[in-house]
VOBA-516560 format. One line per 3 residues: number of its first residue (from 1); their letters; for each residue x, y, z of N, C-alpha, C, O. Coordinates in steps of 0.2 Angstrom, whole numbers, plus 5000, padded with zeros to 4 digits. Each point is the difference from the previous one (the first is absolute). Layout:
% VOBA-516560
NUM = a = X,Y,Z,X,Y,Z,X,Y,Z,X,Y,Z | ...
END
This chain:
% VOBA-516560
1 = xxx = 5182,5075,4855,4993,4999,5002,4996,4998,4994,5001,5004,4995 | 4993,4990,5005,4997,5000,4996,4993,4996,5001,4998,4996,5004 | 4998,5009,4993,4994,5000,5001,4995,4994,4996,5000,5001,4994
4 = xxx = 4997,4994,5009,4998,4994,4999,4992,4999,5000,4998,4999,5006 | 4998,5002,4990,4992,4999,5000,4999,4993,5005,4996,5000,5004 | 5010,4994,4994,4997,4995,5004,4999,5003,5007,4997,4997,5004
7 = xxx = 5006,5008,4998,4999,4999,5006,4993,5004,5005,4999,5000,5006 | 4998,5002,4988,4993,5004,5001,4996,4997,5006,5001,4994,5002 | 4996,5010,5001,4994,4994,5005,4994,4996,4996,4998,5001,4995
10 = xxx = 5000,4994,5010,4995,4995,4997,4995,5004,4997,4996,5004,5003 | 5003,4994,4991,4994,5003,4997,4992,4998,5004,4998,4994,5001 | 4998,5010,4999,4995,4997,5006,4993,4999,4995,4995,4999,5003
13 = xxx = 5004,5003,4990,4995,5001,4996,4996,5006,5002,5001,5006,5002 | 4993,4990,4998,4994,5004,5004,4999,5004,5005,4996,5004,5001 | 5010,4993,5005,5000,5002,5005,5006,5007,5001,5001,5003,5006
16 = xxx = 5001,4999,4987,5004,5005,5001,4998,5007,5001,4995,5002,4996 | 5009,5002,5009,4995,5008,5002,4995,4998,5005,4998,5005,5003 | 5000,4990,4999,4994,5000,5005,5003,4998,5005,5004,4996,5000
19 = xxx = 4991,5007,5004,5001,4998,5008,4998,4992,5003,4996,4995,4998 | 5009,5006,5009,4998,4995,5002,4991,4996,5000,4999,4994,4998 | 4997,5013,5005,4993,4997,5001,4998,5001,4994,4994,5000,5002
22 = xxx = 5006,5002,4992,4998,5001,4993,5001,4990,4997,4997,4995,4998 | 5010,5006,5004,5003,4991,4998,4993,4995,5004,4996,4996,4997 | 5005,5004,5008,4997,4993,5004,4992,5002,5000,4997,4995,5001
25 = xxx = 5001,5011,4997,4993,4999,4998,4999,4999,4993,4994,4998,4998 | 5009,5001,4999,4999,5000,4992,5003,4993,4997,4998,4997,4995 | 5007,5002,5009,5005,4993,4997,4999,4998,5010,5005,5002,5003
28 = xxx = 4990,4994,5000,5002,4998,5005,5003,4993,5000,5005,4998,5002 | 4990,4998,4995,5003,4993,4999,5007,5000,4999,5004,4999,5004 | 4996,5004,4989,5009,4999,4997,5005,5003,5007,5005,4996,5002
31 = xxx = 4994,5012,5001,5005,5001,5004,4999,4995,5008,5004,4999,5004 | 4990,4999,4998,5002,4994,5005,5006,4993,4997,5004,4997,5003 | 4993,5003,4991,5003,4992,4999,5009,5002,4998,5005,4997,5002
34 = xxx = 4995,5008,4996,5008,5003,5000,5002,5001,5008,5005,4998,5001 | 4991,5005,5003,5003,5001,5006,5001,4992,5004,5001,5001,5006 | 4997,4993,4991,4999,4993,5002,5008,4999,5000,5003,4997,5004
37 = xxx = 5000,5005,4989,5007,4998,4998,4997,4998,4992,5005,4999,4996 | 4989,4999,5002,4999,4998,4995,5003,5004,4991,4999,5006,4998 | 5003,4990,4999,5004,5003,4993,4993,5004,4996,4996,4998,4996
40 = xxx = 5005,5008,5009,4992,5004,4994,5003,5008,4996,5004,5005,5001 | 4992,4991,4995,5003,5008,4993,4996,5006,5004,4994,5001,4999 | 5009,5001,5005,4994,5007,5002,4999,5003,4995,5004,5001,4996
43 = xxx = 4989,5002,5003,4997,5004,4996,5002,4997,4991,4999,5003,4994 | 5004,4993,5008,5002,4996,4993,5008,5001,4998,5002,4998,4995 | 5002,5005,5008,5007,5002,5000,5003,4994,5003,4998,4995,5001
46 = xxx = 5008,5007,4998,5006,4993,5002,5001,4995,5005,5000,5003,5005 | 5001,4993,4996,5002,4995,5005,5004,5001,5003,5005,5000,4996 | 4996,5000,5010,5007,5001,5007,5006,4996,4993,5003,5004,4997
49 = xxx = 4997,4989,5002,5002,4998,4997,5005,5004,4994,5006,5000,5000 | 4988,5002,4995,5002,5003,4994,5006,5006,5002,5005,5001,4996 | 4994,5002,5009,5003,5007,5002,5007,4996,5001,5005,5002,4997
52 = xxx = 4995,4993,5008,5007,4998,5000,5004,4998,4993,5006,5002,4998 | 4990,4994,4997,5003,5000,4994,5003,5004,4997,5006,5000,4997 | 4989,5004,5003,5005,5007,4998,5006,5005,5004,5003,5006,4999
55 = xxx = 4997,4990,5006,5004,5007,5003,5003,4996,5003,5005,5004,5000 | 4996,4992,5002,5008,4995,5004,5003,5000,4994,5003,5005,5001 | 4998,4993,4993,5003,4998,4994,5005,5009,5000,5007,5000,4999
58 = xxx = 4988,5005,5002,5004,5005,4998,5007,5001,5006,5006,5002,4999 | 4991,4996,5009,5005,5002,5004,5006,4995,5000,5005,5001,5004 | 4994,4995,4994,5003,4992,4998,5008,5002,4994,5006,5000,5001
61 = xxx = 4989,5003,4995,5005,5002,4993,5007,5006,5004,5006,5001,4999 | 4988,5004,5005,5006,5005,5002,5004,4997,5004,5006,5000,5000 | 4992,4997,5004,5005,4995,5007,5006,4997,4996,5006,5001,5002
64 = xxx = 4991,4994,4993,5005,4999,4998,5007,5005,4996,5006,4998,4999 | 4992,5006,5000,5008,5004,4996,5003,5004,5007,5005,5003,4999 | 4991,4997,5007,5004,5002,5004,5008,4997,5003,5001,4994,4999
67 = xxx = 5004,5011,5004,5006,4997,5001,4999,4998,5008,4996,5002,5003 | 5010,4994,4998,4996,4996,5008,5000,5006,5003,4994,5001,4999 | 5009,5002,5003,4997,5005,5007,4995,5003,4996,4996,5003,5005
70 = xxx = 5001,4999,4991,4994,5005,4996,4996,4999,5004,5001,4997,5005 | 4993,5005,4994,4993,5004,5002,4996,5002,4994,5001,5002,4995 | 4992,4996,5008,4995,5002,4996,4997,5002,5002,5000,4999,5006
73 = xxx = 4996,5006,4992,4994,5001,5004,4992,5004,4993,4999,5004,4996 | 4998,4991,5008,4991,4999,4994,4996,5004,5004,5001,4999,5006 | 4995,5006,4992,4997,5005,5002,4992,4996,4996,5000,5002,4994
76 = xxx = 4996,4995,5007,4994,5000,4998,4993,5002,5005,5000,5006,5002 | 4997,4991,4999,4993,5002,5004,5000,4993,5005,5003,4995,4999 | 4994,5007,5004,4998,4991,5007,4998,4995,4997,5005,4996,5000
79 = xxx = 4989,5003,4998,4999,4992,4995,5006,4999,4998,5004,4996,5003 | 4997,5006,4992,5006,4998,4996,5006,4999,5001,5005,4999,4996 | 4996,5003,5011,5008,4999,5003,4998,4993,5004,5003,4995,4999
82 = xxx = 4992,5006,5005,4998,4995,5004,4998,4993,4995,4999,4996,5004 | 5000,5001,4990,4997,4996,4994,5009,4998,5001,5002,4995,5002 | 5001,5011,4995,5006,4998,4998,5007,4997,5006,5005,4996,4999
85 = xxx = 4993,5007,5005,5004,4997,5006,5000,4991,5003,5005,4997,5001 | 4987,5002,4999,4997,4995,4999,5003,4996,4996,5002,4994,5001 | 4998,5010,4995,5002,4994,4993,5008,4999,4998,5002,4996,4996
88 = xxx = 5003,5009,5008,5006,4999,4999,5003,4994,5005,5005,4997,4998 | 4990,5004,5009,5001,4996,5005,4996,4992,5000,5001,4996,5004 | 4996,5004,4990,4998,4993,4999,4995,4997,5005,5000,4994,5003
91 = xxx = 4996,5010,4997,4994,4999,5005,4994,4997,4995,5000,5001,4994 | 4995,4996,5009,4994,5000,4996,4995,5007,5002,5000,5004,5005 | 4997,4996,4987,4995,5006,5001,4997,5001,5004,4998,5006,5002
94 = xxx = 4998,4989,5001,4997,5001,5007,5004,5004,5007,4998,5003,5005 | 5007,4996,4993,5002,5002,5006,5004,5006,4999,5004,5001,5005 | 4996,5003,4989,5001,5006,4998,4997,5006,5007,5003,5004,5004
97 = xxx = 4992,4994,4996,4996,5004,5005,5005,5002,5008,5000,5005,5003 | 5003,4988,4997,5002,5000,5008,5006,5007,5000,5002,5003,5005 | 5000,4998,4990,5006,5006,5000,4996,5005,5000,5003,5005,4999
100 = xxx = 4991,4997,5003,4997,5006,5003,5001,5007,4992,5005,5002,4996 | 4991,5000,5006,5000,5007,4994,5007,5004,5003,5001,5000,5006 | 5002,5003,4989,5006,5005,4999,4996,5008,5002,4997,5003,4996
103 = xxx = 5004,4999,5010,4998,5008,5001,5006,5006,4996,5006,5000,4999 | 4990,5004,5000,5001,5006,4995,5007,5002,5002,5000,5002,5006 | 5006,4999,4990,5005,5002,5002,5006,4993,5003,5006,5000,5001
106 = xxx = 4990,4997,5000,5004,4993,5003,5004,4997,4993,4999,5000,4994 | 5006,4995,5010,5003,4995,4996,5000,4995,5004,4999,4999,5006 | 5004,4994,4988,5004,4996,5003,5004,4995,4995,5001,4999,4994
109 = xxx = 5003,4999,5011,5008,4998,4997,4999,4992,5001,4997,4996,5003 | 5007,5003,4991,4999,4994,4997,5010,4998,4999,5003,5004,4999 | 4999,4989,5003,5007,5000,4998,5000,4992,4995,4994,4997,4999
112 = xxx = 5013,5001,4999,4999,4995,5000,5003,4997,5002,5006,5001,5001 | 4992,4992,5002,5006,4993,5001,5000,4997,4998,4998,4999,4995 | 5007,4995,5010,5001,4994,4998,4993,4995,4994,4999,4997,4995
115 = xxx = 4998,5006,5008,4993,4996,4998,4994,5001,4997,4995,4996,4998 | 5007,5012,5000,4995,5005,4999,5000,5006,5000,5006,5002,5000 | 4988,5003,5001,4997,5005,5001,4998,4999,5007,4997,4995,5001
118 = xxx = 5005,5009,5005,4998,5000,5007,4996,5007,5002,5003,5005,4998 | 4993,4996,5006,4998,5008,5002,5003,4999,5004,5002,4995,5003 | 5000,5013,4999,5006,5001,5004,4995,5006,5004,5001,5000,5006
121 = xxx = 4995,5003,4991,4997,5006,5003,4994,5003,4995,5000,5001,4994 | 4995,4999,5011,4992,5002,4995,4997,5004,5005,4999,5000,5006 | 4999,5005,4988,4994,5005,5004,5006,5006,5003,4999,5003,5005
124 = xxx = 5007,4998,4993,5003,5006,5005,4998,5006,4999,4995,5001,4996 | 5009,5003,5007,4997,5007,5000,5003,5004,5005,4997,5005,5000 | 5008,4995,5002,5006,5004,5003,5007,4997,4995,5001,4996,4997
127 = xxx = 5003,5011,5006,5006,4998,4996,5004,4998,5005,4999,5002,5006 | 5006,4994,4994,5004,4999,5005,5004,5003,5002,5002,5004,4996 | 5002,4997,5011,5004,5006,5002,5006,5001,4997,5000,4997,4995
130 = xxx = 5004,5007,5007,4998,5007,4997,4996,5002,4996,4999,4995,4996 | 4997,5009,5003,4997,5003,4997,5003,5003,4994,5004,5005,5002 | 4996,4995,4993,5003,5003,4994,5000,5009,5000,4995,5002,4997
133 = xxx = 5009,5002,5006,4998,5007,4998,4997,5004,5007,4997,5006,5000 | 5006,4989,5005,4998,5003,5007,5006,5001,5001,5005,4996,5000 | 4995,5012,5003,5004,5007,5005,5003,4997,5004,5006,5002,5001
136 = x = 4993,4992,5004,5004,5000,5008,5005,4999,4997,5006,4999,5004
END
Protein backbone atom coordinates (compact mmCIF):
# COMPACT_ATOMS: atom_id res chain seq x y z
CA UNK A 1 0.00 0.00 0.00
CA UNK A 2 1.19 3.44 -0.81
CA UNK A 3 0.07 6.66 -0.11
CA UNK A 4 0.18 9.31 -2.93
CA UNK A 5 -0.41 13.35 -2.41
CA UNK A 6 -1.23 13.29 -6.11
CA UNK A 7 -4.14 11.77 -5.37
CA UNK A 8 -5.49 14.58 -2.85
CA UNK A 9 -8.84 16.24 -3.72
CA UNK A 10 -9.04 19.28 -5.97
CA UNK A 11 -7.76 22.14 -4.14
CA UNK A 12 -10.76 24.79 -4.24
CA UNK A 13 -8.73 28.05 -2.83
CA UNK A 14 -11.06 30.44 -1.35
CA UNK A 15 -13.79 28.30 -1.55
CA UNK A 16 -12.32 25.80 0.99
CA UNK A 17 -14.30 25.12 4.50
CA UNK A 18 -17.34 27.00 3.19
CA UNK A 19 -20.53 26.22 2.55
CA UNK A 20 -22.57 25.62 -0.26
CA UNK A 21 -24.55 29.23 0.33
CA UNK A 22 -21.35 30.85 1.82
CA UNK A 23 -19.72 29.92 -1.92
CA UNK A 24 -22.59 31.24 -4.32
CA UNK A 25 -23.04 34.29 -2.24
CA UNK A 26 -19.67 35.35 -2.09
CA UNK A 27 -18.12 33.74 -5.53
CA UNK A 28 -21.55 33.58 -7.56
CA UNK A 29 -20.35 34.37 -10.84
CA UNK A 30 -17.28 32.17 -10.68
CA UNK A 31 -19.54 29.12 -9.17
CA UNK A 32 -22.34 29.70 -12.01
CA UNK A 33 -19.85 29.69 -14.84
CA UNK A 34 -18.03 26.44 -13.16
CA UNK A 35 -21.51 24.81 -12.93
CA UNK A 36 -21.85 25.92 -16.91
CA UNK A 37 -18.91 23.32 -17.49
CA UNK A 38 -16.56 26.28 -17.90
CA UNK A 39 -12.61 25.75 -16.88
CA UNK A 40 -12.81 27.95 -13.65
CA UNK A 41 -10.20 28.13 -10.72
CA UNK A 42 -12.77 28.14 -7.93
CA UNK A 43 -11.93 30.31 -5.32
CA UNK A 44 -8.45 30.48 -7.18
CA UNK A 45 -7.59 26.61 -6.75
CA UNK A 46 -7.06 24.08 -9.49
CA UNK A 47 -8.62 23.18 -12.78
CA UNK A 48 -10.67 19.84 -13.24
CA UNK A 49 -7.81 19.62 -15.61
CA UNK A 50 -4.88 20.15 -13.35
CA UNK A 51 -6.38 17.47 -10.91
CA UNK A 52 -6.26 14.90 -13.75
CA UNK A 53 -2.57 15.62 -14.33
CA UNK A 54 -1.63 14.93 -11.44
CA UNK A 55 -3.43 11.99 -10.62
CA UNK A 56 -4.09 9.70 -13.71
CA UNK A 57 -0.12 9.67 -14.22
CA UNK A 58 -0.07 8.23 -10.60
CA UNK A 59 -2.77 5.40 -11.22
CA UNK A 60 -1.19 4.85 -14.85
CA UNK A 61 2.46 4.25 -13.08
CA UNK A 62 0.72 1.55 -10.59
CA UNK A 63 -1.38 -0.27 -13.43
CA UNK A 64 1.45 -0.68 -15.05
CA UNK A 65 3.62 -3.09 -12.66
CA UNK A 66 0.55 -4.95 -12.08
CA UNK A 67 0.58 -8.90 -13.23
CA UNK A 68 -2.24 -9.72 -15.85
CA UNK A 69 -4.76 -10.90 -13.49
CA UNK A 70 -3.79 -8.15 -10.59
CA UNK A 71 -5.97 -5.41 -9.28
CA UNK A 72 -5.74 -2.09 -8.16
CA UNK A 73 -7.46 -0.34 -6.21
CA UNK A 74 -7.22 3.99 -5.71
CA UNK A 75 -9.01 5.27 -2.79
CA UNK A 76 -9.10 9.05 -3.26
CA UNK A 77 -12.10 11.59 -2.86
CA UNK A 78 -15.06 12.26 -5.96
CA UNK A 79 -13.56 15.06 -8.04
CA UNK A 80 -10.45 13.49 -8.30
CA UNK A 81 -11.62 10.00 -9.11
CA UNK A 82 -14.19 11.26 -11.49
CA UNK A 83 -11.18 14.05 -13.39
CA UNK A 84 -9.20 11.03 -13.41
CA UNK A 85 -11.54 8.42 -14.93
CA UNK A 86 -12.30 10.86 -17.41
CA UNK A 87 -9.08 11.22 -18.18
CA UNK A 88 -8.13 7.54 -18.46
CA UNK A 89 -11.08 7.12 -20.66
CA UNK A 90 -10.05 9.85 -22.99
CA UNK A 91 -12.99 11.84 -22.89
CA UNK A 92 -12.85 15.68 -23.30
CA UNK A 93 -13.09 17.80 -20.15
CA UNK A 94 -16.46 18.99 -20.92
CA UNK A 95 -17.77 16.03 -20.67
CA UNK A 96 -15.99 14.93 -17.31
CA UNK A 97 -19.25 15.99 -15.75
CA UNK A 98 -21.46 13.36 -17.65
CA UNK A 99 -19.86 10.68 -15.18
CA UNK A 100 -21.93 12.08 -12.44
CA UNK A 101 -20.21 12.77 -8.78
CA UNK A 102 -18.82 9.36 -6.92
CA UNK A 103 -21.14 9.07 -3.61
CA UNK A 104 -19.44 8.49 -0.30
CA UNK A 105 -18.32 4.90 0.07
CA UNK A 106 -18.91 4.03 -3.63
CA UNK A 107 -16.55 2.77 -6.25
CA UNK A 108 -15.95 2.23 -9.71
CA UNK A 109 -14.04 -0.23 -11.86
CA UNK A 110 -12.15 0.66 -14.60
CA UNK A 111 -10.53 -2.47 -16.94
CA UNK A 112 -8.40 -2.54 -19.75
CA UNK A 113 -8.82 -3.47 -23.47
CA UNK A 114 -8.29 -4.01 -26.72
CA UNK A 115 -8.41 -0.23 -27.14
CA UNK A 116 -8.10 1.21 -23.83
CA UNK A 117 -9.39 1.98 -20.63
CA UNK A 118 -13.37 0.95 -20.51
CA UNK A 119 -15.81 1.72 -17.42
CA UNK A 120 -17.24 -1.42 -16.48
CA UNK A 121 -19.08 -0.08 -13.32
CA UNK A 122 -19.38 3.55 -11.59
CA UNK A 123 -20.94 4.80 -8.62
CA UNK A 124 -21.40 1.16 -6.66
CA UNK A 125 -22.19 0.52 -3.55
CA UNK A 126 -23.32 -3.01 -2.76
CA UNK A 127 -20.98 -5.97 -2.61
CA UNK A 128 -21.94 -8.66 -4.87
CA UNK A 129 -23.35 -12.07 -3.66
CA UNK A 130 -22.36 -13.70 -1.39
CA UNK A 131 -21.75 -11.64 0.92
CA UNK A 132 -18.28 -11.88 2.44
CA UNK A 133 -18.76 -13.23 6.24
CA UNK A 134 -22.37 -13.98 6.09
CA UNK A 135 -23.83 -17.16 8.63
CA UNK A 136 -26.39 -18.97 6.03
Amino acid sequence: MAHDSALRETYAGAWQGLTHDEITERYGEEYSAWKRGEPVRRGGGELETEVADRAAPVVLHHADKLADDGALVVVSHGGTIRTTIGRLLGLEPHHWEGLGGLSNCCWSVLGEGARGWRLLEHNAGTLPEPVLGDDD
